[in-house]
PyMOL Python script that loads the backbone (N, CA, C, O; Angstrom):
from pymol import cmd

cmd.read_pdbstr("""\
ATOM      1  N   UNK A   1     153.015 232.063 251.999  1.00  0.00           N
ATOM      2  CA  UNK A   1     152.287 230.965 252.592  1.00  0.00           C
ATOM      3  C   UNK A   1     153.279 229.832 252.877  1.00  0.00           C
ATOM      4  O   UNK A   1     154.427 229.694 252.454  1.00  0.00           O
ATOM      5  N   UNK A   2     152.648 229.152 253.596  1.00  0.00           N
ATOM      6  CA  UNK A   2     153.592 227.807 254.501  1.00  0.00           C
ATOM      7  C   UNK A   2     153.544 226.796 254.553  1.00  0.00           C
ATOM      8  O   UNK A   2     152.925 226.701 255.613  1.00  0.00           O
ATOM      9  N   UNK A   3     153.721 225.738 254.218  1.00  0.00           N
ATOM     10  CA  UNK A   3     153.258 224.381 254.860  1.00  0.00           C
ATOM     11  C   UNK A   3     153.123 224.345 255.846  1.00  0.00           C
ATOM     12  O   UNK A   3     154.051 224.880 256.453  1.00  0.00           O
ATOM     13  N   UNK A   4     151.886 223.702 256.832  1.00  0.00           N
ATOM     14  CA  UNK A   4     151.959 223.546 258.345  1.00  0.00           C
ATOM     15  C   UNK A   4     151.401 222.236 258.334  1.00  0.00           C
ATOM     16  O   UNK A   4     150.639 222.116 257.375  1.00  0.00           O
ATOM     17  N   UNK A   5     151.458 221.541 258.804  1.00  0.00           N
ATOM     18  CA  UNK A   5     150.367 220.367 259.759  1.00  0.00           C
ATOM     19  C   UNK A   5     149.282 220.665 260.033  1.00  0.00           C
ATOM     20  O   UNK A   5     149.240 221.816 260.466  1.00  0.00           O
ATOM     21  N   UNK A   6     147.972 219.988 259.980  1.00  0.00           N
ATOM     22  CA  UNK A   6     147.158 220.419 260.478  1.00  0.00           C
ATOM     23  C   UNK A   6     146.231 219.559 261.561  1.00  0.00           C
ATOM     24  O   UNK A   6     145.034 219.824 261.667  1.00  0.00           O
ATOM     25  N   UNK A   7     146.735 218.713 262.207  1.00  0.00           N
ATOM     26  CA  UNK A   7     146.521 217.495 262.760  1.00  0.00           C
ATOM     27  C   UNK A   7     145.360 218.303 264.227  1.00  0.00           C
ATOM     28  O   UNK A   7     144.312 217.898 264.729  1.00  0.00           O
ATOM     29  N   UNK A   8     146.138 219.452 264.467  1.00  0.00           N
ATOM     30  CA  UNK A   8     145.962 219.903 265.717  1.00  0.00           C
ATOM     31  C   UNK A   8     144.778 220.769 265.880  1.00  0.00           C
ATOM     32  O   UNK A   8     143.899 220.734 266.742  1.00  0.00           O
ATOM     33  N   UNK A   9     144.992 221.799 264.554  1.00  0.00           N
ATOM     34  CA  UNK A   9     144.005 222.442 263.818  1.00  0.00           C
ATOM     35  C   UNK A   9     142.278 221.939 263.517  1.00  0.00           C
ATOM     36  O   UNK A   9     141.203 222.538 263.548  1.00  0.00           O
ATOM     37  N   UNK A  10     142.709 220.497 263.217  1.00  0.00           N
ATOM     38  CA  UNK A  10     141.130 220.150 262.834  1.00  0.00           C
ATOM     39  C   UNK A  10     141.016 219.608 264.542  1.00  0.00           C
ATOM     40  O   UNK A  10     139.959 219.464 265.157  1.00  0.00           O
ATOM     41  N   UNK A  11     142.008 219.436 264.924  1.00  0.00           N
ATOM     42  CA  UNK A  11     140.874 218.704 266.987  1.00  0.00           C
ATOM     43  C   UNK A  11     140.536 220.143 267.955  1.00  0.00           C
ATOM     44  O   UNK A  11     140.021 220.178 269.073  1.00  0.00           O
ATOM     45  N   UNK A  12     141.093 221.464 266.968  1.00  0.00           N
ATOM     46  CA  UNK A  12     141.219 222.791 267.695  1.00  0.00           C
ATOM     47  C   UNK A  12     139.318 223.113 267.203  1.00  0.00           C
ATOM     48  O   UNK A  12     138.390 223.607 267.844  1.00  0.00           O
ATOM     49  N   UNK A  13     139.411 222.546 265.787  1.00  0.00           N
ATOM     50  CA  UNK A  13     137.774 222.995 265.349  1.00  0.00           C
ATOM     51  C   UNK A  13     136.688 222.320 265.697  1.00  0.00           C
ATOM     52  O   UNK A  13     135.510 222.670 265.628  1.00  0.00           O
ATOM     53  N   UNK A  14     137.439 220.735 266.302  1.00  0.00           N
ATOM     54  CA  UNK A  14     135.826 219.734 267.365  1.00  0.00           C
ATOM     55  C   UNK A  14     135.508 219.230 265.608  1.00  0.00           C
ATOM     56  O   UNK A  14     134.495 219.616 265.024  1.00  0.00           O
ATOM     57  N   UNK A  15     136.459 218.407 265.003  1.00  0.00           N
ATOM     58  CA  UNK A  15     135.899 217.585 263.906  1.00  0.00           C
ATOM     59  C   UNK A  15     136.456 216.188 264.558  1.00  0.00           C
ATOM     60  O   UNK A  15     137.522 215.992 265.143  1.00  0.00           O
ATOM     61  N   UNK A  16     135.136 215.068 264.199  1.00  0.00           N
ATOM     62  CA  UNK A  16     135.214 214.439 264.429  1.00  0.00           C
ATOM     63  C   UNK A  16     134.654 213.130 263.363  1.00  0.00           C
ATOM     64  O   UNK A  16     133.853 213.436 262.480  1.00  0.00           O
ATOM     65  N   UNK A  17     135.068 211.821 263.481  1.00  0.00           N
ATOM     66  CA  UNK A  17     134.658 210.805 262.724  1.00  0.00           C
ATOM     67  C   UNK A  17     133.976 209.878 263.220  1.00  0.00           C
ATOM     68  O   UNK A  17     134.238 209.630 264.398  1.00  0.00           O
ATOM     69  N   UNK A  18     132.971 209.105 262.606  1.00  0.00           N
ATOM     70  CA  UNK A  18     132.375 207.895 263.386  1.00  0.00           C
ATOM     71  C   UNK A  18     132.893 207.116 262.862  1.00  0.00           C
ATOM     72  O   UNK A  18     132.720 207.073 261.644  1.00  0.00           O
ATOM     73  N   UNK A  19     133.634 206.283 263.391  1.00  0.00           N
ATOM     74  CA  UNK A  19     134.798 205.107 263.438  1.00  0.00           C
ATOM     75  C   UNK A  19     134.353 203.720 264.225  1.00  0.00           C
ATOM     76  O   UNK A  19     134.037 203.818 265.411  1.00  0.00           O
ATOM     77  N   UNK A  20     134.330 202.609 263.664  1.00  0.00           N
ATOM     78  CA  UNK A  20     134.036 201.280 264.697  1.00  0.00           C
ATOM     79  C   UNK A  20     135.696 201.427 265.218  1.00  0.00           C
ATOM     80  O   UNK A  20     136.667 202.109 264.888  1.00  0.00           O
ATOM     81  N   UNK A  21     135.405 200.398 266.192  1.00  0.00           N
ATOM     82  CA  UNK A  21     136.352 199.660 266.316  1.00  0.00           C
ATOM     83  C   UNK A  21     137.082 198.640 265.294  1.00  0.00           C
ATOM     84  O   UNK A  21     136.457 197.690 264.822  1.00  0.00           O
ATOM     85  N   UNK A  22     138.830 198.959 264.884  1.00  0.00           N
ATOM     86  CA  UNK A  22     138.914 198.101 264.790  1.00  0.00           C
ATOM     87  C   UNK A  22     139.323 198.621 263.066  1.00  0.00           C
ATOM     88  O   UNK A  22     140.180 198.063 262.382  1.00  0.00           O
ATOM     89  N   UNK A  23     138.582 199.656 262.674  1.00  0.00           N
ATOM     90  CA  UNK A  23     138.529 200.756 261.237  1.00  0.00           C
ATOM     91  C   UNK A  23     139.836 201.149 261.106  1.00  0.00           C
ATOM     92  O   UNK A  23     140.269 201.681 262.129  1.00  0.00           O
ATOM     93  N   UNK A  24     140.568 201.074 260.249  1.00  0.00           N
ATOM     94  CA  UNK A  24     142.047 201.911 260.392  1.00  0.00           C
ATOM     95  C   UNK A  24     141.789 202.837 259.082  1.00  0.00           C
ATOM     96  O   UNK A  24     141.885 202.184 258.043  1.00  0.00           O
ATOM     97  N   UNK A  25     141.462 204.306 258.884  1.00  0.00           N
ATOM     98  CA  UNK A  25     141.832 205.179 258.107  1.00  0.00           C
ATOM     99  C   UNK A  25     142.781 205.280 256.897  1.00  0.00           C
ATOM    100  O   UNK A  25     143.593 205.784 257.673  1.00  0.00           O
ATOM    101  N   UNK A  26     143.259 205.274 256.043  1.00  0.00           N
ATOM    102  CA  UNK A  26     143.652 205.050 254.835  1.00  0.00           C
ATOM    103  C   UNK A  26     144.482 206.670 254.487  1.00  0.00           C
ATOM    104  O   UNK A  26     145.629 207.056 254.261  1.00  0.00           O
ATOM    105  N   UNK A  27     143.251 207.206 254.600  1.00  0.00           N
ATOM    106  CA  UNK A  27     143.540 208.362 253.640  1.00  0.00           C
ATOM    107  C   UNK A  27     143.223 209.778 253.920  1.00  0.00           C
ATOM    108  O   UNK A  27     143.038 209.600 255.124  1.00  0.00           O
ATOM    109  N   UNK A  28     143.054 210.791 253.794  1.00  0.00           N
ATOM    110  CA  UNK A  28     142.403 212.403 253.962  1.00  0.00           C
ATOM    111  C   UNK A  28     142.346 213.123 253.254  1.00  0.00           C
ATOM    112  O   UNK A  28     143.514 213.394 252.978  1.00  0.00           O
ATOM    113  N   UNK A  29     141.596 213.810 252.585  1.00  0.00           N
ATOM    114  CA  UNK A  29     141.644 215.025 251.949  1.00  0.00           C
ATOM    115  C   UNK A  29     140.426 215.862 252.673  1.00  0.00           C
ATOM    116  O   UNK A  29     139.229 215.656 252.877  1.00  0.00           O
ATOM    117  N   UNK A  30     141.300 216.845 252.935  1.00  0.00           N
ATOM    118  CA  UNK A  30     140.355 217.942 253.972  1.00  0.00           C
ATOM    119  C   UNK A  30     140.217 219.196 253.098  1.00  0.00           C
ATOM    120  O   UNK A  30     141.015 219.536 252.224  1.00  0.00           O
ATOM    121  N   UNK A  31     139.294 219.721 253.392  1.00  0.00           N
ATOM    122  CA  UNK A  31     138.861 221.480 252.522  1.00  0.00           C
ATOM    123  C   UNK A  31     138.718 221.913 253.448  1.00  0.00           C
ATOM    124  O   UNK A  31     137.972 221.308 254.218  1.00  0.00           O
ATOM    125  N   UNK A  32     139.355 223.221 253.913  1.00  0.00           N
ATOM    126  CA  UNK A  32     139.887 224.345 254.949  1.00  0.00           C
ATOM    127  C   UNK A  32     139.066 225.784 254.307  1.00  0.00           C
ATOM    128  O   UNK A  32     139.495 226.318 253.284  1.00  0.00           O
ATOM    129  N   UNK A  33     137.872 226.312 255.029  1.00  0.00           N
ATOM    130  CA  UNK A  33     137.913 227.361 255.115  1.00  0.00           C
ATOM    131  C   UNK A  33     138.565 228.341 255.500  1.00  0.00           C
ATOM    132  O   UNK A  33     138.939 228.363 256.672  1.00  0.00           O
ATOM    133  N   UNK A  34     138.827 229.249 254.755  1.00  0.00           N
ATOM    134  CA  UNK A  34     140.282 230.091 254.881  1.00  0.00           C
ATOM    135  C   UNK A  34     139.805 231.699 255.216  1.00  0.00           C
ATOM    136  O   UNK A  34     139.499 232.408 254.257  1.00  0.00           O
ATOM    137  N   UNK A  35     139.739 232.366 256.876  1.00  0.00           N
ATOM    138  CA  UNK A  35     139.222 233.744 256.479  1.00  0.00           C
ATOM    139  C   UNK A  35     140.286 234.629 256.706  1.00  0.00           C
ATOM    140  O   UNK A  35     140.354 234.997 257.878  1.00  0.00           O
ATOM    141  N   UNK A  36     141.361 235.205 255.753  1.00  0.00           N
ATOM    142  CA  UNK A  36     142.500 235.652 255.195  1.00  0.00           C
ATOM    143  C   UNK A  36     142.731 237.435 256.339  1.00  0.00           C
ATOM    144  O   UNK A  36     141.895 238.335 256.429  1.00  0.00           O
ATOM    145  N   UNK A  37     143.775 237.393 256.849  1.00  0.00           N
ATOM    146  CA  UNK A  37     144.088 238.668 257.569  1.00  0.00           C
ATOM    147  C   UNK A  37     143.128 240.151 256.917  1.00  0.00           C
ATOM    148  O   UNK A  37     142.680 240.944 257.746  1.00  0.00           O
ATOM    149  N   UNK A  38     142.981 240.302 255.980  1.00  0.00           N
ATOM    150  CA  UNK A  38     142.708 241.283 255.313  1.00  0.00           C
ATOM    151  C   UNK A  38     141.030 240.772 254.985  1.00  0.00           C
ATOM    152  O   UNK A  38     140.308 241.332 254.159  1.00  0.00           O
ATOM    153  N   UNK A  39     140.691 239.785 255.696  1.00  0.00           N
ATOM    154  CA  UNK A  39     138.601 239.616 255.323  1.00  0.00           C
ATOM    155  C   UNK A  39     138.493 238.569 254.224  1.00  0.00           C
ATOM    156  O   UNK A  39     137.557 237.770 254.251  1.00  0.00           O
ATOM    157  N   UNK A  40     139.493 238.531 253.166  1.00  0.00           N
ATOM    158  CA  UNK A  40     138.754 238.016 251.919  1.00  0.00           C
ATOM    159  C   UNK A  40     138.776 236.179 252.420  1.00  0.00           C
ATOM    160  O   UNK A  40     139.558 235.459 253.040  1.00  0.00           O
ATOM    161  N   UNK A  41     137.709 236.037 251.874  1.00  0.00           N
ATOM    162  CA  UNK A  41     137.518 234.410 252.487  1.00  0.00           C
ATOM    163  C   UNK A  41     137.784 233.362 251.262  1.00  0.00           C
ATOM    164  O   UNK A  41     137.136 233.484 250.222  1.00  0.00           O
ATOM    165  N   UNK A  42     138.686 232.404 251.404  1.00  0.00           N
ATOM    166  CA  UNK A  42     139.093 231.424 250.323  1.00  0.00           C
ATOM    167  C   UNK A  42     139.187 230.009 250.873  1.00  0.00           C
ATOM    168  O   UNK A  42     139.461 229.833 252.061  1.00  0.00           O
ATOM    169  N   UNK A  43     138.983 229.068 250.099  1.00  0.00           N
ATOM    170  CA  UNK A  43     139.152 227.453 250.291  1.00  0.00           C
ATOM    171  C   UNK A  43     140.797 227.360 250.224  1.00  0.00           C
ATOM    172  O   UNK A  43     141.545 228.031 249.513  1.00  0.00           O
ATOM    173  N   UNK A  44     141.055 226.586 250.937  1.00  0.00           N
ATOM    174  CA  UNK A  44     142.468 225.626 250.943  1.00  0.00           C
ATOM    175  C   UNK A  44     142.137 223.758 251.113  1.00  0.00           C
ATOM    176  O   UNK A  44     141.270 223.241 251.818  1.00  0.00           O
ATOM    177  N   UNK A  45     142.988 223.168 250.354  1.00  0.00           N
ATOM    178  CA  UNK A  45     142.666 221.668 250.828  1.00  0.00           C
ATOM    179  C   UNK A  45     144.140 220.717 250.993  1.00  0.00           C
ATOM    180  O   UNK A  45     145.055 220.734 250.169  1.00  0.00           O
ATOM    181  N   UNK A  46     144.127 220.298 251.643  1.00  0.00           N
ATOM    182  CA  UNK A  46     144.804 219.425 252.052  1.00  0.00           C
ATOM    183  C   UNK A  46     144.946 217.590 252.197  1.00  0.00           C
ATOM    184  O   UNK A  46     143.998 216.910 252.589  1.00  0.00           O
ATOM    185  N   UNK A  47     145.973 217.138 251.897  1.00  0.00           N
ATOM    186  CA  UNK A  47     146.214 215.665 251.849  1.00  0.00           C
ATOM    187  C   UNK A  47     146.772 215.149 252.421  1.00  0.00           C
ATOM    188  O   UNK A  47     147.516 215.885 253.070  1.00  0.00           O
ATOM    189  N   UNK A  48     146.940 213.814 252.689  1.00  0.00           N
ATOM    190  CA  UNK A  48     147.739 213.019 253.255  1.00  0.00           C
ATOM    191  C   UNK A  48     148.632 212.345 252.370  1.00  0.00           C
ATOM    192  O   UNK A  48     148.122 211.973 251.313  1.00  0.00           O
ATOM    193  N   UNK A  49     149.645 212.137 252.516  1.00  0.00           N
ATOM    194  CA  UNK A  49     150.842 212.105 251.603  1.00  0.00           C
ATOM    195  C   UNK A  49     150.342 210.461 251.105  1.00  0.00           C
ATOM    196  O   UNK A  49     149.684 209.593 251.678  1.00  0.00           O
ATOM    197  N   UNK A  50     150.929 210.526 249.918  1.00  0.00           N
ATOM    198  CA  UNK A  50     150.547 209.638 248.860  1.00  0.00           C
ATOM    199  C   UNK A  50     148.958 208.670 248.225  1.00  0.00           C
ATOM    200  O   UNK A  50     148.642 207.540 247.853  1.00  0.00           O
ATOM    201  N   UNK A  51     148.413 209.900 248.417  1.00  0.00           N
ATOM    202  CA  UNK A  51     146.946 210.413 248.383  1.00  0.00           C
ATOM    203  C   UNK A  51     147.032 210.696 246.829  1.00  0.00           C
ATOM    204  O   UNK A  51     147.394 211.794 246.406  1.00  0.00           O
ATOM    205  N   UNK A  52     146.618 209.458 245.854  1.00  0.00           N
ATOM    206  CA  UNK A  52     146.833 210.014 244.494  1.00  0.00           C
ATOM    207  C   UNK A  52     145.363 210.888 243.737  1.00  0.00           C
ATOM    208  O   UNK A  52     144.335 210.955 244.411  1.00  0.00           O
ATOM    209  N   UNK A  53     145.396 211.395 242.590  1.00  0.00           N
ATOM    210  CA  UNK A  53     144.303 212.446 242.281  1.00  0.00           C
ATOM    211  C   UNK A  53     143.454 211.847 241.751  1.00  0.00           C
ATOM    212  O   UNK A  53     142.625 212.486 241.103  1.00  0.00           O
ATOM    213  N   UNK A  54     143.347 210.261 241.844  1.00  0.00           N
ATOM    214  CA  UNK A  54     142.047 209.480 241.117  1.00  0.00           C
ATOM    215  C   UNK A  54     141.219 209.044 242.307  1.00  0.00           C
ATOM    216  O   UNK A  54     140.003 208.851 242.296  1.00  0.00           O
ATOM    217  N   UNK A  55     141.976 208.926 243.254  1.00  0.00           N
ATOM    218  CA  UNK A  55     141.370 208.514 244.721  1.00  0.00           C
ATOM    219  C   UNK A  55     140.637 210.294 245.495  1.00  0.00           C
ATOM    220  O   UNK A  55     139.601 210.647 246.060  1.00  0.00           O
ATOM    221  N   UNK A  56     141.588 210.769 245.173  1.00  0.00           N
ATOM    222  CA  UNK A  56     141.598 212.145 245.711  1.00  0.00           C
ATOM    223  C   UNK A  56     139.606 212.611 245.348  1.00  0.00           C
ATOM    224  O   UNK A  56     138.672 213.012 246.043  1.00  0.00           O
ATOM    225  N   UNK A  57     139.803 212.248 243.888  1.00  0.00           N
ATOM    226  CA  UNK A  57     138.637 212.789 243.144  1.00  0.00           C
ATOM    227  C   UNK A  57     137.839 212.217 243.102  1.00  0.00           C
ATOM    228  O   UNK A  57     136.920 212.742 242.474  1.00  0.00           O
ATOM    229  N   UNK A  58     137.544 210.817 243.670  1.00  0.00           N
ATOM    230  CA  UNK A  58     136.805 209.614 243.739  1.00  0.00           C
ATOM    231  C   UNK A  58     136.032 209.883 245.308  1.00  0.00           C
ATOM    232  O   UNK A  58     134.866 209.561 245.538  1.00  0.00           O
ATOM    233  N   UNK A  59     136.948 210.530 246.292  1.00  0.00           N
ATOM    234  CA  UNK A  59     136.336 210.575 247.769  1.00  0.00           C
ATOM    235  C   UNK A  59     135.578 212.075 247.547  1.00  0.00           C
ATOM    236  O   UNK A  59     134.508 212.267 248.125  1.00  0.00           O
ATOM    237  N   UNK A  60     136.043 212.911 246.871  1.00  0.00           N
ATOM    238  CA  UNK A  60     135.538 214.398 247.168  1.00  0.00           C
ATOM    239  C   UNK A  60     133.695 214.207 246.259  1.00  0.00           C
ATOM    240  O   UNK A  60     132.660 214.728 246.677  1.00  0.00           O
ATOM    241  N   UNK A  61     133.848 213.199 244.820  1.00  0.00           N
ATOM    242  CA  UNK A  61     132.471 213.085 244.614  1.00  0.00           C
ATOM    243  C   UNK A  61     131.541 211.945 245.428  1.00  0.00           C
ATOM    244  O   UNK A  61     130.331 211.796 245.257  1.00  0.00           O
ATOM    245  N   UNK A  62     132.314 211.242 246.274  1.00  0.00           N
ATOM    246  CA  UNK A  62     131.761 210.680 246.929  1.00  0.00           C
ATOM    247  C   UNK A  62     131.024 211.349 247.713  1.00  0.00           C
ATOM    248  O   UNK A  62     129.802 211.201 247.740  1.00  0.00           O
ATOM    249  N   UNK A  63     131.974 212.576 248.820  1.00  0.00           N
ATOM    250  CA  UNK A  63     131.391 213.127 249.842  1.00  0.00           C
ATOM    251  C   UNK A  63     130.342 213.928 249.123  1.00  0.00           C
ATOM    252  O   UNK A  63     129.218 214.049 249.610  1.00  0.00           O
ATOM    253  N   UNK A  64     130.678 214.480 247.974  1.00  0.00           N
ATOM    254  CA  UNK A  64     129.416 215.233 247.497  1.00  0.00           C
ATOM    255  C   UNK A  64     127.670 214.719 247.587  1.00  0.00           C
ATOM    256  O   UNK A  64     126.592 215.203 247.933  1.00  0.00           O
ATOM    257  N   UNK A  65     128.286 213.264 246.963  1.00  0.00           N
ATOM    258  CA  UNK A  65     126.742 212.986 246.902  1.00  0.00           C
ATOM    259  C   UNK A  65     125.924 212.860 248.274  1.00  0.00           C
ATOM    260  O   UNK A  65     124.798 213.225 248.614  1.00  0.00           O
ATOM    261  N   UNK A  66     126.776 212.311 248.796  1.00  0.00           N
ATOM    262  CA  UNK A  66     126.502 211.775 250.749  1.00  0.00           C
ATOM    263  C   UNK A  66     125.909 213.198 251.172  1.00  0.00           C
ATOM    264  O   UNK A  66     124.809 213.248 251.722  1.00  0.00           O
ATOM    265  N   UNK A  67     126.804 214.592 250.856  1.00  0.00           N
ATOM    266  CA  UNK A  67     126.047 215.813 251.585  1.00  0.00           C
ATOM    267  C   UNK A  67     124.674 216.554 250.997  1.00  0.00           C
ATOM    268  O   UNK A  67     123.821 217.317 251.449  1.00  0.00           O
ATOM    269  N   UNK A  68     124.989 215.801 249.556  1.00  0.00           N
ATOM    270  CA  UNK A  68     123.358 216.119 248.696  1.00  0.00           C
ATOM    271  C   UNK A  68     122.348 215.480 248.681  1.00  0.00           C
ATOM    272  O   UNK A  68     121.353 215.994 248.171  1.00  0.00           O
ATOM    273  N   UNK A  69     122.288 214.349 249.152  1.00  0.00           N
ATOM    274  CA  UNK A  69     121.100 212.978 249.512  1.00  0.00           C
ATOM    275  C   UNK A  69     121.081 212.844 250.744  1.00  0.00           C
ATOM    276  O   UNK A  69     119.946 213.081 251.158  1.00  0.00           O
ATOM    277  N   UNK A  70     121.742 212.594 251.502  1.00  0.00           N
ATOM    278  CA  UNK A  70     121.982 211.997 252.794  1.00  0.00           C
ATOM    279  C   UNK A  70     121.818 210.573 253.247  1.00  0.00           C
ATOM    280  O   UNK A  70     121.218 209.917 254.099  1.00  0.00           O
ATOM    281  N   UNK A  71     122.742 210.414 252.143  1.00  0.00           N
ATOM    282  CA  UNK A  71     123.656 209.477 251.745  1.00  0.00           C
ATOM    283  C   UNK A  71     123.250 208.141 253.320  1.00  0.00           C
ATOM    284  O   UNK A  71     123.576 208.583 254.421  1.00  0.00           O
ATOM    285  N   UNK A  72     122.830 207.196 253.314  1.00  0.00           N
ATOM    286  CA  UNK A  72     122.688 205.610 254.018  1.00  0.00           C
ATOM    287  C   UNK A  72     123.203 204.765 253.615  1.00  0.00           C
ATOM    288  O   UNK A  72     123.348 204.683 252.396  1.00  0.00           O
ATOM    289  N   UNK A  73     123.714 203.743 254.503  1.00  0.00           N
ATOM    290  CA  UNK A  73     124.291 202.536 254.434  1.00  0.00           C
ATOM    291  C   UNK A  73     122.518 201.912 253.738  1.00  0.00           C
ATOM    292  O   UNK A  73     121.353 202.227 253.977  1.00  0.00           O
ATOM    293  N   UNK A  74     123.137 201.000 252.897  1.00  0.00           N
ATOM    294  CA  UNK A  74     122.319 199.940 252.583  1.00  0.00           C
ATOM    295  C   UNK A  74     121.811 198.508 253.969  1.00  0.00           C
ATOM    296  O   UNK A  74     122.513 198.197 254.931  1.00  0.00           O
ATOM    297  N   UNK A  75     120.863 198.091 253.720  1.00  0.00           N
ATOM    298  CA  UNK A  75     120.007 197.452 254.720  1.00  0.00           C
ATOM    299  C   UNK A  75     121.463 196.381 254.681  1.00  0.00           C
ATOM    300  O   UNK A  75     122.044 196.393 253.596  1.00  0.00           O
ATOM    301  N   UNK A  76     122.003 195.580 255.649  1.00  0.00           N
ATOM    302  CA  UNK A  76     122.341 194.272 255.785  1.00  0.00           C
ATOM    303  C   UNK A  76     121.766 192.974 255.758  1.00  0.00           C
ATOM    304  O   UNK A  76     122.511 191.995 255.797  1.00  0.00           O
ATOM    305  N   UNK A  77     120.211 192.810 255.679  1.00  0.00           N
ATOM    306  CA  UNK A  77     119.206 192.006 255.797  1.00  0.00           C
ATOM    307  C   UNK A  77     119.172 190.840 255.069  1.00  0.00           C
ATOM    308  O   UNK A  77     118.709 191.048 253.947  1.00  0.00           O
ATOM    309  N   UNK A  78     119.554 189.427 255.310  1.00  0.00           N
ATOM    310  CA  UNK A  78     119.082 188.399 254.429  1.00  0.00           C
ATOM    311  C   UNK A  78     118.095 187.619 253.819  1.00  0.00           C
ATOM    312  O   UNK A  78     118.122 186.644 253.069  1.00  0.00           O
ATOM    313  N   UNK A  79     117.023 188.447 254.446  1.00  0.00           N
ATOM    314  CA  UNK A  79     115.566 187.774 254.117  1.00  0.00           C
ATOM    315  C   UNK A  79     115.327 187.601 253.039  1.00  0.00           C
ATOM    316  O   UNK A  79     114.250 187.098 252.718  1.00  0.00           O
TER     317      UNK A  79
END
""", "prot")
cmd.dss("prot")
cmd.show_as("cartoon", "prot")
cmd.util.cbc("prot")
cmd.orient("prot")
C-alpha cells in the first residue's frame, strides 16, 4: 500500500460541502470505503496533516451524532 493524495479522488466521487462565504476549513478527516482487487471490502481514513487525535476524535463523534439525529443549527432568534 501507498500514500496517495486524495484531493482529486473525493471531486472524482461528487463530495461536496455547504460552505458560506467567507468559511475557511481548518481541518479533514475523511473515511474511504475501500472495495479491495480481490472483493473484500474495508474502511481506510485519512487526515490532513497536523490533525491531532483529540480533535480527530472530537469531529468523528461529532459527525456521528449529526448522522444519528439529524443534527440542526440552533434557532438564532432574540425574542
Amino acid at each position: 500500500m501507498a500514500l496517495q493524495t486524495i484531493g482529486q479522488l473525493i471531486d472524482t466521487l461528487g463530495v461536496e460541502a455547504d460552505l458560506d462565504e467567507g468559511d475557511m476549513p481548518t481541518d479533514a478527516f475523511v473515511i474511504l470505503k475501500i472495495v479491495k482487487a480481490d472483493g473484500t471490502v474495508s474502511l481506510v481514513n485519512a487526515r490532513s496533516e497536523g490533525l491531532d487525535w483529540i480533535t480527530r476524535l472530537g469531529m468523528v463523534t461529532a459527525a456521528q451524532a449529526i448522522e444519528n439525529s439529524g443534527y440542526a443549527e440552533a434557532s438564532t432568534d432574540d425574542d
